[in-house]
N, C-alpha and C positions, 0 to 999 in steps of 0.2 A: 642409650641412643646418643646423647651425647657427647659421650665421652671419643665414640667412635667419629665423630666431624672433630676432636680436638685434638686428637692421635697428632697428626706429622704438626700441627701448626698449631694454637692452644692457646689461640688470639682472635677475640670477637671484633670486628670492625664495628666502632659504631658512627652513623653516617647522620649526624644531625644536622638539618638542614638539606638535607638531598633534595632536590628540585626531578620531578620523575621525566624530565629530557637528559636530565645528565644519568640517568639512574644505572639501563643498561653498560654506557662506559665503563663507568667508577666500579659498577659489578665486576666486568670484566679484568679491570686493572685489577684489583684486589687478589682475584682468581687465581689470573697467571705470578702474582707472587707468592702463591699460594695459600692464602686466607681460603679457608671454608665457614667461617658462620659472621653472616651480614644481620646486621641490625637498624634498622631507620627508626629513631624516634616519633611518637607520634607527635610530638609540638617542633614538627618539619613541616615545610610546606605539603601538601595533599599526597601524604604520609601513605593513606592507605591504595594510592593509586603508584608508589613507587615501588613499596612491597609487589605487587598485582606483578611489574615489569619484570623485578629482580630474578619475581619465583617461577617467572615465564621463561624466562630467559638464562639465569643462570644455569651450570651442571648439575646431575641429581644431587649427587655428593655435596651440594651447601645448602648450607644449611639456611633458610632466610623468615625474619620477623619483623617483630617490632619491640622498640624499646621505650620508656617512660610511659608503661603502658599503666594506668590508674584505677578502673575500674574492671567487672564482671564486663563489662556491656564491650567495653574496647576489643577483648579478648574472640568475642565471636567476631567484630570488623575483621582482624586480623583474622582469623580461619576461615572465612568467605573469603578472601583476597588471595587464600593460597599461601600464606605464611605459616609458619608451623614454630617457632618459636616467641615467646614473651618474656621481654626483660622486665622489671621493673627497679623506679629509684629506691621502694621502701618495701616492706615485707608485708602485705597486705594480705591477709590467708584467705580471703575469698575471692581474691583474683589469680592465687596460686591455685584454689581448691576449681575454680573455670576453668583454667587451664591445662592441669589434670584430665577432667572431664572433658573436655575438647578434644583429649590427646595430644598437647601439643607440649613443648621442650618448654619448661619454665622456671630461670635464674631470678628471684627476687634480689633487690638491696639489703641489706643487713649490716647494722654499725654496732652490734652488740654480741656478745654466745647467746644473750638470750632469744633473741632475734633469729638469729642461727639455728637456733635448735629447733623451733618453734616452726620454722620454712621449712625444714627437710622432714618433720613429723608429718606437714601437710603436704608433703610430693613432691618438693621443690628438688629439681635435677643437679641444681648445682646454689654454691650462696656466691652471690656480689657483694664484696668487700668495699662499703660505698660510705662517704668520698674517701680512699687511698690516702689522702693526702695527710687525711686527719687519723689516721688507722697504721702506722707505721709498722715496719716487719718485728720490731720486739711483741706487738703486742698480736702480731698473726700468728708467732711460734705460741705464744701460751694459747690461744685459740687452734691449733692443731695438735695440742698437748691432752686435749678434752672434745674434740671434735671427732666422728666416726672416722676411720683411717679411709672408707673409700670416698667420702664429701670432695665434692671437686670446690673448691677457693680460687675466685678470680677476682686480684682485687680492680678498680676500676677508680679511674679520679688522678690523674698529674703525671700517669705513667710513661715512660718515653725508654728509648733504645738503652740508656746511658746507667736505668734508676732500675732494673727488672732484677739484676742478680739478688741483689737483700731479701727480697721476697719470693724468688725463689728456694733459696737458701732457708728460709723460712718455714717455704712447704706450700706455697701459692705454687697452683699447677697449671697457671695461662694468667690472663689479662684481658682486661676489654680495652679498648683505644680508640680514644677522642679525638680532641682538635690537633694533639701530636702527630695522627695519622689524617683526618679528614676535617675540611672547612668549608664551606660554598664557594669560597674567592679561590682555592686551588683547581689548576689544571690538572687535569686527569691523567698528565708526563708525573708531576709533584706529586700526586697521588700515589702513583704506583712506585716513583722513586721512596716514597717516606714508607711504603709498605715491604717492600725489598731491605729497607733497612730495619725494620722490626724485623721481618724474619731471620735476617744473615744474624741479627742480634740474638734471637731466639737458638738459632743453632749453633751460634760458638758458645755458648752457656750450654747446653744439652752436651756440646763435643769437650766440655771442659774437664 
C-alpha cells in the first residue's frame, strides 16, 4: 500500500508545526508538486484537528497521518481523525503492533539493523532511517547488504535537494523532509517553491 503513494514521488512531507488554518493550503501546495504522503507531527499545534482537514480535503491518492506518534493511545486519535498513516521517531513495537491492527501505514524510526529487523518482523511498512544525519549512506549500503531486498528505507533527518544522490546510491528508496521543505514562518509561494525543488531534484536522479 505504500509503496503504491511512493511510486512517481518517494518523499514524505513532514509538516511540523502545521497550524490547521494553514493546513488545507500547504496540502494543496505540496499536491500540485506532486507529493502524495503528508505527515503532521503530533507535538504541532492541534495536530489532530489539521490531520481531520488534510484527509477531508486532500485527493484519495494521499496519503495523510501523523508523525512523532509515541504511544498505542495516539494511533486510535489518529484513526478517528481519518488519517491512515503513523510515523514514529523510535521503533516502538506496540505502537507498530496498534497500528497494524488499525490498519493503518506504519514507518517507525530505526538507528540500528537491529532496530530494523525487529519493526518489519512486527508489520512495519516501511523503516525511517532516523536522524540521517548521524546515519550516513556508507553505513545504509551495509544495511541494505543484510536488509529484505523489498524493505522500503527512507532516511529522514538534514536532507535537502543537493545531499539525496549518496543515499540513493546507497539504496534509500525516498526521504521524509523537514524544515528544508516546511516551517510555520514560510509562505505557502516558499512552500510549494521548496517542494518543486525536491521533486525536479528527485527526477533528475531517477533520469540519471
Amino acid at each position: 500500500m505504500l509503496r503504491d503513494y511512493l511510486t512517481d514521488l518517494p518523499l514524505v512531507a513532514i509538516l511540523r508545526g502545521l497550524r490547521p488554518e494553514n493546513a488545507e493550503a500547504v496540502g494543496h501546495s505540496l499536491v500540485e508538486a506532486g507529493f502524495r504522503v503528508i505527515e503532521v507531527p503530533l507535538n504541532s499545534p492541534e495536530p489532530f484537528r489539521s490531520i481531520e482537514i488534510l484527509s477531508r480535503t486532500m485527493p484519495a491518492d494521499v496519503l495523510v497521518g501523523a508523525g512523532t506518534v509515541l504511544d498505542p493511545d495516539q494511533v486510535i486519535g489518529v484513526h478517528d481523525v481519518g488519517g491512515k498513516l503513523i510515523v514514529m521517531p523510535h521503533a516502538d513495537l506496540d505502537v507498530i503492533r496498534a497500528a497494524k491492527k488499525a490498519r493503518l501505514v506504519c514507518t517507525p524510526g530505526v538507528a540500528t539493523p537491529t532496530e530494523a529487523f525487529a519493526a518489519l518482523k512486527a508489520g512495519a511498512d516501511a523503516i525511517k532511517i532516523f536522524p540521517a544525519e548521524a546515519i550516513p549512506p556508507a553505513v545504509v549500503k551495509a544495511w541494505r547488504a543484510v536488509l529484505p531486498k523489498d524493505a522500503i528505507v527512507l532516511p529522514v533527518g538534514g536532507i535537502k535537494p543537493d545531499n539525496m544522490k549518496p543515499y540513493v546510491d546507497a539504496g534509500a528508496n525516498g526521504f521524509g523532509l523537514g524544515s528544508a521543505l516546511f516551517t510555520p514562518a514560510m509562505s505557502v509561494e516558499e512552500i510549494g517553491s521548496r517542494a518543486r525543488d525536491f521533486a525536479a531534484a528527485w527526477r533528475d536522479l531517477r533520469a540519471a
